[in-house]
Structures are given as structure tokens and as C-alpha cells.
Biopython code that builds the backbone (N, CA, C, O; Angstrom):
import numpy as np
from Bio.PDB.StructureBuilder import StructureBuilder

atoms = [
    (1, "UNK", "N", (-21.306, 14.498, -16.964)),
    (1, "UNK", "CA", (-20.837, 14.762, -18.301)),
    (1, "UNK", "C", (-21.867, 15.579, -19.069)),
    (1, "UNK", "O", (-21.375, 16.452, -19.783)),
    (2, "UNK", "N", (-23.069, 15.489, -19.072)),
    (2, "UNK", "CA", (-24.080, 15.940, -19.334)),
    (2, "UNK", "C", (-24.027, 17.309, -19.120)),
    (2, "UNK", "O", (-24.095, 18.010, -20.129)),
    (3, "UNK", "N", (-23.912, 17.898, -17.957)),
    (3, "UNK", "CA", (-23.619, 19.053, -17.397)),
    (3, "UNK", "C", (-22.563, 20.020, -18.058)),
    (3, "UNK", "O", (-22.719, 21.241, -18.057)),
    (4, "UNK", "N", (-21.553, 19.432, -18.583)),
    (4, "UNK", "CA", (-20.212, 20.004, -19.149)),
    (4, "UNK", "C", (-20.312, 20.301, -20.656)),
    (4, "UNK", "O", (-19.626, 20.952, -21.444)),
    (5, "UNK", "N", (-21.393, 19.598, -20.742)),
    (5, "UNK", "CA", (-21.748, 19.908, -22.489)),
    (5, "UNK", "C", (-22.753, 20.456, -22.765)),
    (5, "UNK", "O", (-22.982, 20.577, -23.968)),
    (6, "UNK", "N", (-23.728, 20.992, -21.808)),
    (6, "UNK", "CA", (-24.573, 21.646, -21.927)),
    (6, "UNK", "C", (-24.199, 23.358, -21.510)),
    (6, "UNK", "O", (-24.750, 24.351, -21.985)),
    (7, "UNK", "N", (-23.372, 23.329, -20.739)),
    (7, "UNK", "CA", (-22.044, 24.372, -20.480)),
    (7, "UNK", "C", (-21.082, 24.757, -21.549)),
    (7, "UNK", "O", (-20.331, 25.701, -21.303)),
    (8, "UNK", "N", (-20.983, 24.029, -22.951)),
    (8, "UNK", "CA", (-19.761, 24.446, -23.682)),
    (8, "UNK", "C", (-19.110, 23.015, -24.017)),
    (8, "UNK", "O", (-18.953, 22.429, -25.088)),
    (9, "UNK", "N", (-18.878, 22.768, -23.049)),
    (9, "UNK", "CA", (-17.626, 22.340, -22.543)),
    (9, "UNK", "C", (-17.925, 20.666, -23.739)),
    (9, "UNK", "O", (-18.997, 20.281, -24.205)),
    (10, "UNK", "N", (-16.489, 20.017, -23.908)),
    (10, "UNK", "CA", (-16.529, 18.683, -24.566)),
    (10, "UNK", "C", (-16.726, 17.733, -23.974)),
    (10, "UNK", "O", (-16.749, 16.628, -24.516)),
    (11, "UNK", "N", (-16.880, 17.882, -22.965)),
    (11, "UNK", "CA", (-17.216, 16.275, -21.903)),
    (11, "UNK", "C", (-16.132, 15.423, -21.849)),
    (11, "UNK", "O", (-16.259, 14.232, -21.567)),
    (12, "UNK", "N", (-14.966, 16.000, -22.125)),
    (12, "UNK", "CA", (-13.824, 14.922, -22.172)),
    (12, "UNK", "C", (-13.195, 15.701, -20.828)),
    (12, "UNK", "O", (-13.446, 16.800, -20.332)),
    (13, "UNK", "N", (-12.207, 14.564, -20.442)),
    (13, "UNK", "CA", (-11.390, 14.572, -18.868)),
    (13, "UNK", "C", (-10.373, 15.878, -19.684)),
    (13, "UNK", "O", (-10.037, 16.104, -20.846)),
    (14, "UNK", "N", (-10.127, 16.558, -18.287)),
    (14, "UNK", "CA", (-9.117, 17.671, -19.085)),
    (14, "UNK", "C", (-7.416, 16.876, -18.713)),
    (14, "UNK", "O", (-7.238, 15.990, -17.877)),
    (15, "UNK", "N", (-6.684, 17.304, -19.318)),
    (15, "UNK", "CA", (-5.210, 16.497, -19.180)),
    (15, "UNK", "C", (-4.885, 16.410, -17.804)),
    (15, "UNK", "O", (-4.803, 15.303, -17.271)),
    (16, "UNK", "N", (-4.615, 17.860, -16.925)),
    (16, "UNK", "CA", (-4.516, 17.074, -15.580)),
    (16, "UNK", "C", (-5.758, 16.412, -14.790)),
    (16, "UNK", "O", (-5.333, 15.908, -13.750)),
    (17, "UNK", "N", (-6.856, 16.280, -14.905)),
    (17, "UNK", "CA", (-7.363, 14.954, -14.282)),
    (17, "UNK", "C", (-7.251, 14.077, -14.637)),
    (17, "UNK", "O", (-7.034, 13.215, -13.785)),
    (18, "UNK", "N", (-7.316, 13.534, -16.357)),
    (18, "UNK", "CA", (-6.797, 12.677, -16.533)),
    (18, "UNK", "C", (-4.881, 12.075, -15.897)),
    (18, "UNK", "O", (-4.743, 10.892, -15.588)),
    (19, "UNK", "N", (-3.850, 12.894, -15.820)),
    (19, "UNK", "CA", (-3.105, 12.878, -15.609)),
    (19, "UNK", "C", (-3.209, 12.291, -14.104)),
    (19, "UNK", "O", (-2.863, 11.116, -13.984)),
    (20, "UNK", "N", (-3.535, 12.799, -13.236)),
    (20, "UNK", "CA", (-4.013, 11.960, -11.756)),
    (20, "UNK", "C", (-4.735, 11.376, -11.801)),
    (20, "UNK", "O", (-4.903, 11.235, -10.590)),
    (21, "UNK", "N", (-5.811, 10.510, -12.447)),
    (21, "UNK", "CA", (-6.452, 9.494, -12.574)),
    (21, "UNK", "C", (-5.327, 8.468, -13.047)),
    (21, "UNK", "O", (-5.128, 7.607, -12.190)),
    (22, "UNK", "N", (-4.604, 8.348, -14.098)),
    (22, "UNK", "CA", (-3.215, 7.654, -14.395)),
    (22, "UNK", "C", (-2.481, 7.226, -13.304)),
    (22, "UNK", "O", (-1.867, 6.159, -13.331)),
    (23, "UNK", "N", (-2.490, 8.193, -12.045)),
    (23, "UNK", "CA", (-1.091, 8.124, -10.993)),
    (23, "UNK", "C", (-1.571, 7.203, -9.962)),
    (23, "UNK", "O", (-1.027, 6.428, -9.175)),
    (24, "UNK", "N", (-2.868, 7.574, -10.251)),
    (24, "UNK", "CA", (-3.698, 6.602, -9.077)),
    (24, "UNK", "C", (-4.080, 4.885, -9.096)),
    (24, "UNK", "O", (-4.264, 4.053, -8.207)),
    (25, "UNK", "N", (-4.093, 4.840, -10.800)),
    (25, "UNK", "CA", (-4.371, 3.768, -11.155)),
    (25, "UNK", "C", (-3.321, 2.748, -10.898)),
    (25, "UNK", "O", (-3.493, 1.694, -10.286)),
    (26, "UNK", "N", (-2.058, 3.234, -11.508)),
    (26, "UNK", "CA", (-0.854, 3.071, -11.362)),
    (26, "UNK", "C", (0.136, 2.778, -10.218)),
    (26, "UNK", "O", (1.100, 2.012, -10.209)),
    (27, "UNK", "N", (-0.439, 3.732, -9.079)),
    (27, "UNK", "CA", (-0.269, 3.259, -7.738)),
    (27, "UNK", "C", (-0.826, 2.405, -7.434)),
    (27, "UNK", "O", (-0.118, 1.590, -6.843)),
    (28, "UNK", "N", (-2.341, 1.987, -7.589)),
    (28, "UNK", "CA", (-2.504, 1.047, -7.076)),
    (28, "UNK", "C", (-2.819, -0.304, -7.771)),
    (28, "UNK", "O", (-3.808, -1.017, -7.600)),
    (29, "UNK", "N", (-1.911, -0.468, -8.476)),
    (29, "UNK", "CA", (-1.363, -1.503, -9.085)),
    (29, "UNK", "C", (-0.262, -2.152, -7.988)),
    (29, "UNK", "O", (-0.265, -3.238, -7.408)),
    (30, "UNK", "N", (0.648, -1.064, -7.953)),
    (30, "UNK", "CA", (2.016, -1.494, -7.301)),
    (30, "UNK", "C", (2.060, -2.572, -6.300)),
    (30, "UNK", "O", (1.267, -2.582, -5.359)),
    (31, "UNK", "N", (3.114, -3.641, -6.493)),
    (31, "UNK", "CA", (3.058, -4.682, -5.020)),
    (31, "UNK", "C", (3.077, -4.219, -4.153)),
    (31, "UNK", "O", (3.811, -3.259, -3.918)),
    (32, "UNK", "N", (1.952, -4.928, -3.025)),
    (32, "UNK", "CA", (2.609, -4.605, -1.634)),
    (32, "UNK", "C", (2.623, -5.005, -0.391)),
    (32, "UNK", "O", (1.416, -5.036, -0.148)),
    (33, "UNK", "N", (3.174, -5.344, 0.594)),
    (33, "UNK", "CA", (3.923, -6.367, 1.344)),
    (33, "UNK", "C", (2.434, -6.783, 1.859)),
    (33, "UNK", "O", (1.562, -6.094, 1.331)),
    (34, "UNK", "N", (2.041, -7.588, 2.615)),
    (34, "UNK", "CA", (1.281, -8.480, 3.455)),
    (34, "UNK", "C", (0.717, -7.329, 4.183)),
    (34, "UNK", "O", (-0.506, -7.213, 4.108)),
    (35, "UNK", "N", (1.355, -6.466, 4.863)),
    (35, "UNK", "CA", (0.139, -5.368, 5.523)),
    (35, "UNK", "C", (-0.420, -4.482, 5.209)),
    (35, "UNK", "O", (-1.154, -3.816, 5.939)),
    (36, "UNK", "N", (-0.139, -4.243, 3.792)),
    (36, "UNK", "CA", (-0.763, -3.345, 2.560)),
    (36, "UNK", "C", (-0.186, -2.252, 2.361)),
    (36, "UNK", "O", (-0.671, -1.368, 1.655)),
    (37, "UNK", "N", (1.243, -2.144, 3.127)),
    (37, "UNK", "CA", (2.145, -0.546, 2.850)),
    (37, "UNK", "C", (2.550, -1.247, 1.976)),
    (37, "UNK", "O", (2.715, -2.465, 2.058)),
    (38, "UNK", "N", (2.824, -0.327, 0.727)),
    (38, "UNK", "CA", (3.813, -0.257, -0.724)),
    (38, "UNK", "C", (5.185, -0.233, -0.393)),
    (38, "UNK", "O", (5.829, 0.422, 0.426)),
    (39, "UNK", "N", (5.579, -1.373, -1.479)),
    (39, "UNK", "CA", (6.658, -1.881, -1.543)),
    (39, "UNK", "C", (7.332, -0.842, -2.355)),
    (39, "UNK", "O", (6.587, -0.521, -3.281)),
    (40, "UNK", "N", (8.857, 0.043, -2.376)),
    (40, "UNK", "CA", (9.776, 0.889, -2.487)),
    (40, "UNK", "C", (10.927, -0.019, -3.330)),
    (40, "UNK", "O", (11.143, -1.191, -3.025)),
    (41, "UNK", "N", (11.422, 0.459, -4.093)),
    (41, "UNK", "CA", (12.568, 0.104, -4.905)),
    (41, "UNK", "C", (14.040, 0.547, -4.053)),
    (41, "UNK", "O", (14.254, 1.750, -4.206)),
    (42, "UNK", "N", (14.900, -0.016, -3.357)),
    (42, "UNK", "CA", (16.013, -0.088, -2.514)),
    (42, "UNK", "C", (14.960, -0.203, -0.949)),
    (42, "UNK", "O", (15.520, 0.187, 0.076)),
    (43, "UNK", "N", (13.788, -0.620, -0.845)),
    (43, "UNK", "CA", (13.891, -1.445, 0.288)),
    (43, "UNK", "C", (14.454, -2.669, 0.909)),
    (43, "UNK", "O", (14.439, -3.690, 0.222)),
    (44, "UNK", "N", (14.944, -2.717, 2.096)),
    (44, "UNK", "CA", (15.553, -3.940, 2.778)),
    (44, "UNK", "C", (14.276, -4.727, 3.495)),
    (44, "UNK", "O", (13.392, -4.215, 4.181)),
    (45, "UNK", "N", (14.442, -6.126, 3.132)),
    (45, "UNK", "CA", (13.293, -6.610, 3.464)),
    (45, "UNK", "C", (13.635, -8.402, 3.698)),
    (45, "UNK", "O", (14.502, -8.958, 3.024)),
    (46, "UNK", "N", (12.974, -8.996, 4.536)),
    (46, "UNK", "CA", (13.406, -10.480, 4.565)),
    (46, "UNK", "C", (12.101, -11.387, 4.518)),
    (46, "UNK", "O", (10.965, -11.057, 4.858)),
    (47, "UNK", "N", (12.452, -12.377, 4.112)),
    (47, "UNK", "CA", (11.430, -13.169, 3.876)),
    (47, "UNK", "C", (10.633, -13.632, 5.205)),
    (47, "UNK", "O", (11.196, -14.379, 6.004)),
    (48, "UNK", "N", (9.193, -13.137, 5.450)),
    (48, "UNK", "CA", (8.058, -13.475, 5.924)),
    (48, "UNK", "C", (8.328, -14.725, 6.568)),
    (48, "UNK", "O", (8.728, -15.568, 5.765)),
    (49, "UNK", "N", (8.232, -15.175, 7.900)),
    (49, "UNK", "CA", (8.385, -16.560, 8.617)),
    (49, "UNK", "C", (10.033, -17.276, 8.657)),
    (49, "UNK", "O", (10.529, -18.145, 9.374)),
    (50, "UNK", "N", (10.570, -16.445, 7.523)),
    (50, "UNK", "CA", (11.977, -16.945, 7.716)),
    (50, "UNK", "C", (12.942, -17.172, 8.919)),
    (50, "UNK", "O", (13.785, -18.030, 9.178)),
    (51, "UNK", "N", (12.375, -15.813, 9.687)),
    (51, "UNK", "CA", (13.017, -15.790, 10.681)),
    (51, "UNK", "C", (14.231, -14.328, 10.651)),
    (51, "UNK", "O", (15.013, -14.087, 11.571)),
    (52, "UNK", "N", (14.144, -13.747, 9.734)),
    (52, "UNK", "CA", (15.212, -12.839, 9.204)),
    (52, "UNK", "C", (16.914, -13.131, 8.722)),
    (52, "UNK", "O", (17.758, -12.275, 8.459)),
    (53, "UNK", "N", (17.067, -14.626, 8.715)),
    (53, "UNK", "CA", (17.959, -15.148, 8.378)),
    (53, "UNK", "C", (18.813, -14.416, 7.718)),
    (53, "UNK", "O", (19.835, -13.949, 8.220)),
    (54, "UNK", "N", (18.279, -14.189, 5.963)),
    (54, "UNK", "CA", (18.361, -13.594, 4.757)),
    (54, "UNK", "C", (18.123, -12.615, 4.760)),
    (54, "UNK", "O", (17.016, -12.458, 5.275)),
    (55, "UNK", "N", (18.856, -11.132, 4.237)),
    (55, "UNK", "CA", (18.594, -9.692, 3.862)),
    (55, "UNK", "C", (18.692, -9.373, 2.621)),
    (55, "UNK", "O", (19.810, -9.359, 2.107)),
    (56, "UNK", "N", (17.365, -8.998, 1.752)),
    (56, "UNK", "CA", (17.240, -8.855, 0.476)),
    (56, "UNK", "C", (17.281, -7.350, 0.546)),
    (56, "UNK", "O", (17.095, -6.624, 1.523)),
    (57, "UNK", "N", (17.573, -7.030, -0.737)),
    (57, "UNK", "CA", (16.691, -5.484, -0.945)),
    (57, "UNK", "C", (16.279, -5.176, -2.522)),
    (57, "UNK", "O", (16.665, -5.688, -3.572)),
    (58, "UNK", "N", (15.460, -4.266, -2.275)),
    (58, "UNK", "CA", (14.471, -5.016, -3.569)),
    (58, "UNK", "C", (14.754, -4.084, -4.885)),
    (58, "UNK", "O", (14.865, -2.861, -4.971)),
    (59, "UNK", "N", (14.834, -5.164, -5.926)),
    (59, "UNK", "CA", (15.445, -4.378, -7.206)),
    (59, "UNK", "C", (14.789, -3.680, -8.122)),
    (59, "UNK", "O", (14.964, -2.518, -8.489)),
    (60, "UNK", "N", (13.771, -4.731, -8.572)),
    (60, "UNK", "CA", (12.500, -4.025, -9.156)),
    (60, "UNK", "C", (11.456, -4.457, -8.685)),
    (60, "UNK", "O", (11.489, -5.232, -7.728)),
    (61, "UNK", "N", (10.049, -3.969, -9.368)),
    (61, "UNK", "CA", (8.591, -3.994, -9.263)),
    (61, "UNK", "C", (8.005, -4.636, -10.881)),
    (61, "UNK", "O", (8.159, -4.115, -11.985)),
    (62, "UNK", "N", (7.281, -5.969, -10.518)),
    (62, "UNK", "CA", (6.614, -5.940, -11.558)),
    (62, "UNK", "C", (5.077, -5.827, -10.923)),
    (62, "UNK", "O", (4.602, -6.693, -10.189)),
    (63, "UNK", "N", (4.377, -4.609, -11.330)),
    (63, "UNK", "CA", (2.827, -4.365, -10.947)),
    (63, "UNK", "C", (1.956, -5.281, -11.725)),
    (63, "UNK", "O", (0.835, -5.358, -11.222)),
    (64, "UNK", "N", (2.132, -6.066, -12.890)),
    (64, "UNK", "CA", (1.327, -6.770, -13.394)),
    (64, "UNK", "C", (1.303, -8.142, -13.103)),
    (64, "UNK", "O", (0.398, -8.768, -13.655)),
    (65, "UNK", "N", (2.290, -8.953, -12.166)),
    (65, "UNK", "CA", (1.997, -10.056, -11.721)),
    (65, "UNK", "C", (2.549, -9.920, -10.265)),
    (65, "UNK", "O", (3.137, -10.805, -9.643)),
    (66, "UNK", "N", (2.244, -8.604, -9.811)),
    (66, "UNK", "CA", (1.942, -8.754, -8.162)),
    (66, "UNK", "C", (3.319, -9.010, -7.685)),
    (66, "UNK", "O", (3.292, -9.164, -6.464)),
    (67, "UNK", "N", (5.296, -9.183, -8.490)),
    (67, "UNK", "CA", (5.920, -9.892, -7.601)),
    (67, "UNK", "C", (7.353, -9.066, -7.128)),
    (67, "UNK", "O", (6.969, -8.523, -6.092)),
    (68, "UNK", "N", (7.851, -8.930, -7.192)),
    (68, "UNK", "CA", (9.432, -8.057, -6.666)),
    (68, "UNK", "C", (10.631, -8.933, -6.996)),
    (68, "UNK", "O", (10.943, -10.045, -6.571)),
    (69, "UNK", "N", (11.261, -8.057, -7.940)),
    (69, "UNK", "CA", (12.976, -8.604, -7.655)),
    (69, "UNK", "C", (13.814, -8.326, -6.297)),
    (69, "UNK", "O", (14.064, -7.163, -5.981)),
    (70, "UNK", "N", (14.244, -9.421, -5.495)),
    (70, "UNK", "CA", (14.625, -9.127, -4.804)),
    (70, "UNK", "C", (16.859, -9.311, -5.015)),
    (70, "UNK", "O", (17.226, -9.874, -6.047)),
    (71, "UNK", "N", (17.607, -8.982, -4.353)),
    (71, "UNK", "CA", (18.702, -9.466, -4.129)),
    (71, "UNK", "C", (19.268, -9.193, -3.237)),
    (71, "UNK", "O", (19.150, -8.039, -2.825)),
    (72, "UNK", "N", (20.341, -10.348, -2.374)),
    (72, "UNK", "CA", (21.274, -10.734, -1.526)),
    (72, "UNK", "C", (22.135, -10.456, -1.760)),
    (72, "UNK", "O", (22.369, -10.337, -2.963)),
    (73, "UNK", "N", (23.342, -10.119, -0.652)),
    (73, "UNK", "CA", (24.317, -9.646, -0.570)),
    (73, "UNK", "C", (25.525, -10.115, -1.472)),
    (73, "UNK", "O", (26.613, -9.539, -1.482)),
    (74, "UNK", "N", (25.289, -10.948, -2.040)),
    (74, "UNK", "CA", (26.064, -11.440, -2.934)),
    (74, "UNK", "C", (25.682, -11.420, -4.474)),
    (74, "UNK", "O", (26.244, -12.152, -5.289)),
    (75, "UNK", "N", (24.615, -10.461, -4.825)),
    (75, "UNK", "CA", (23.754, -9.644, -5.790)),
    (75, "UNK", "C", (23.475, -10.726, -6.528)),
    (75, "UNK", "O", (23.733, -10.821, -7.728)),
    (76, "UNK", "N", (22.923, -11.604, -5.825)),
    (76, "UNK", "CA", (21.955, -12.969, -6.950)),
    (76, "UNK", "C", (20.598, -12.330, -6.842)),
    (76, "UNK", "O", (20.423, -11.565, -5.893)),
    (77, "UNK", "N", (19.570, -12.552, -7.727)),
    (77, "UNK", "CA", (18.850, -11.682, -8.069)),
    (77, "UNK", "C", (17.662, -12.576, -8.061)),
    (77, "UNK", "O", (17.965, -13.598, -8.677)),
    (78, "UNK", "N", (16.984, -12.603, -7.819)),
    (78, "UNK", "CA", (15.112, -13.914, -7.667)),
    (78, "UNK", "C", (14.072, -12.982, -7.230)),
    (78, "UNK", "O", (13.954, -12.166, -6.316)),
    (79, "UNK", "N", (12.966, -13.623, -8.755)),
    (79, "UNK", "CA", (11.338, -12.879, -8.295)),
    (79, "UNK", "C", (10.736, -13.308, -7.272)),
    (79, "UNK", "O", (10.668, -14.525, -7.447)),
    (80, "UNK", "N", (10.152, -12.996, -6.095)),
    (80, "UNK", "CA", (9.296, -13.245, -5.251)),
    (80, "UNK", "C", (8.270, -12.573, -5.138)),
    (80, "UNK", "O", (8.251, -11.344, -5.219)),
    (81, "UNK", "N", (6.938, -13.552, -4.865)),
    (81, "UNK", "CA", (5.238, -12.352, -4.681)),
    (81, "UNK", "C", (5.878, -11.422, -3.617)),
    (81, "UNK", "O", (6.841, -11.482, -2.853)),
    (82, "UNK", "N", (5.019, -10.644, -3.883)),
    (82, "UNK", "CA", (5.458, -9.199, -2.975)),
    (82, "UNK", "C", (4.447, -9.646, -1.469)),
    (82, "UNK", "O", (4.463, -8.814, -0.562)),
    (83, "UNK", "N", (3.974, -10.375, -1.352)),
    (83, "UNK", "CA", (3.224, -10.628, -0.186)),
    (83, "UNK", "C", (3.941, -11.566, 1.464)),
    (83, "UNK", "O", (3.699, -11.466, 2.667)),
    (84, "UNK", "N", (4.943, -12.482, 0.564)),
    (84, "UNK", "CA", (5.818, -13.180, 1.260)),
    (84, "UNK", "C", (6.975, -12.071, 2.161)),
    (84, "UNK", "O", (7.619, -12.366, 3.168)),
    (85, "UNK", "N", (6.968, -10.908, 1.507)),
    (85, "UNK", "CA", (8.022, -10.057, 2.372)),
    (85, "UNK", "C", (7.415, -9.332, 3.267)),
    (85, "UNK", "O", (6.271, -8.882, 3.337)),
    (86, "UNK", "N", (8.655, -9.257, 4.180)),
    (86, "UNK", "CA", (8.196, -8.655, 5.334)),
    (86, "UNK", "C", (9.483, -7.404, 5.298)),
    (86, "UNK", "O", (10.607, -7.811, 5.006)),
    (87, "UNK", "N", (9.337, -6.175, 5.541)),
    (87, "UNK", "CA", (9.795, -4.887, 5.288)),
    (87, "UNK", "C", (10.897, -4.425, 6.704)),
    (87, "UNK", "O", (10.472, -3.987, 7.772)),
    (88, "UNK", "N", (12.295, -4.646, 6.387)),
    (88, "UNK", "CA", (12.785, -4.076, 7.678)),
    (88, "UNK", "C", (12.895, -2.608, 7.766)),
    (88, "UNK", "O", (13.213, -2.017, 6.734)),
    (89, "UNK", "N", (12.681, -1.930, 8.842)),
    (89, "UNK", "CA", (12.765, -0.418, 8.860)),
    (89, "UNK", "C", (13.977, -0.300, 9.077)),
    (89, "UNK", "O", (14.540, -1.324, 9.463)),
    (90, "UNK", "N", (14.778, 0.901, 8.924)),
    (90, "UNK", "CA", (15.418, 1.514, 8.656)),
    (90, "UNK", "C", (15.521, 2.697, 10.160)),
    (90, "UNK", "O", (14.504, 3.338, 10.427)),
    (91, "UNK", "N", (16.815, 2.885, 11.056)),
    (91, "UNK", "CA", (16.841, 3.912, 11.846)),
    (91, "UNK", "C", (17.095, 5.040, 11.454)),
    (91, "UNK", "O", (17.937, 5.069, 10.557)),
    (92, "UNK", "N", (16.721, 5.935, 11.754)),
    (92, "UNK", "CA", (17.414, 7.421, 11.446)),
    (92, "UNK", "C", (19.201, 7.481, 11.024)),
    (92, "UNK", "O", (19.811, 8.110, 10.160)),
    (93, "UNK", "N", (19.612, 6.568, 12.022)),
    (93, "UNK", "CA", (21.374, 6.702, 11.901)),
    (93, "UNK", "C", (21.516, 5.839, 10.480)),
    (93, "UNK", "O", (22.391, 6.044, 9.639)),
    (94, "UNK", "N", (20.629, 4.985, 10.407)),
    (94, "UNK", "CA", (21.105, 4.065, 8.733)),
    (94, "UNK", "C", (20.456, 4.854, 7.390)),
    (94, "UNK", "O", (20.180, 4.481, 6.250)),
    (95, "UNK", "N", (20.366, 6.002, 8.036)),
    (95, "UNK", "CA", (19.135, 6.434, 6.345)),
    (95, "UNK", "C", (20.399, 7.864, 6.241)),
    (95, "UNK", "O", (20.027, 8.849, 5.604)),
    (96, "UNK", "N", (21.647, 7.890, 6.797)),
    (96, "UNK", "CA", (22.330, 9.322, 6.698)),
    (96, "UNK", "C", (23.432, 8.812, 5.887)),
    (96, "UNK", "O", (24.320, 9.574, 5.504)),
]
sb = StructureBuilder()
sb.init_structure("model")
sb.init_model(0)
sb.init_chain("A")
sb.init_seg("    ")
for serial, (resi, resn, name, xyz) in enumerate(atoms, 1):
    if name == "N":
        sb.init_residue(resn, " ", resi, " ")
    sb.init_atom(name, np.array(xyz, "f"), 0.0, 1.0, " ", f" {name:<3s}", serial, name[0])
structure = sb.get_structure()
């Protein structure tokens, strides 16, 4: 900072670094499953040890207490930590 003001310059972040410093922070806020890939809004995902019984897919993100809306096929809707899910992939033929 020192450097930038002895240059001219105001020593303040210019808008786009600040602007990606924001995206970053922000990302890594976001929940995310037990193996540390980020959790996606319309992911299909089942509960961790369940056995895959149940197929959720996930509604929202809350980044400030770590947890995910999830809902079932019958669109009942329940927060769960984002750590308890386990993420089903998706084939090429189900993503068309």
C-alpha cells in the first residue's frame, strides 16, 4: 500500500479487485458436501449413510449456517447441514 501512494495512487482496492475479492469470499462461504465439492442449487443428492433410500434435490443455500434446503418428490421441503449429503451424479443422457 505504501508503494501505491508513493506512486500517486490512493491506496484503496480498485473496484474490480475489490469486486473478486467479494466472489471469493462469498464462494467460500458456500455449503459443501463432506468431500469439499460445492453444493449447486437443483442438485440431486441423498442422505449420507442412508443408503440412497430418499432422493432430495436441493432448493436453497444458506452460507451463514453451513445448511441446504433440501426437497422430496413430493416437494416437502427440510433444512439439512450440507455435510450429511452425499451428491448423486448425473449421466450425460439425464443432463439433456
Amino acid at each position: 500500500m505504501a508503494d501505491r501512494m508513493r506512486e500517486g495512487g490512493t491506496g484503496a482496492t480498485s473496484g474490480k479487485q475489490y469486486g473478486y475479492e467479494m466472489v471469493e469470499y462469498y464462494a467460500s462461504r458456500m455449503p459443501r458436501y463432506a468431500d469439499g465439492s460445492a453444493i449447486h442449487r437443483g442438485d440431486t443428492v441423498h442422505i449420507a449413510g442412508d443408503g440412497g433410500c430418499t432422493i432430495y434435490k436441493v432448493v436453497a443455500l444458506d452460507d451463514i449456517n453451513g445448511e441446504v434446503q433440501v426437497a422430496d418428490t413430493l416437494k416437502r421441503a427440510m433444512w439439512m447441514p450440507a455435510t450429511d449429503l452425499e451428491h448423486i451424479p448425473m449421466t450425460d443422457k439425464q443432463r439433456r
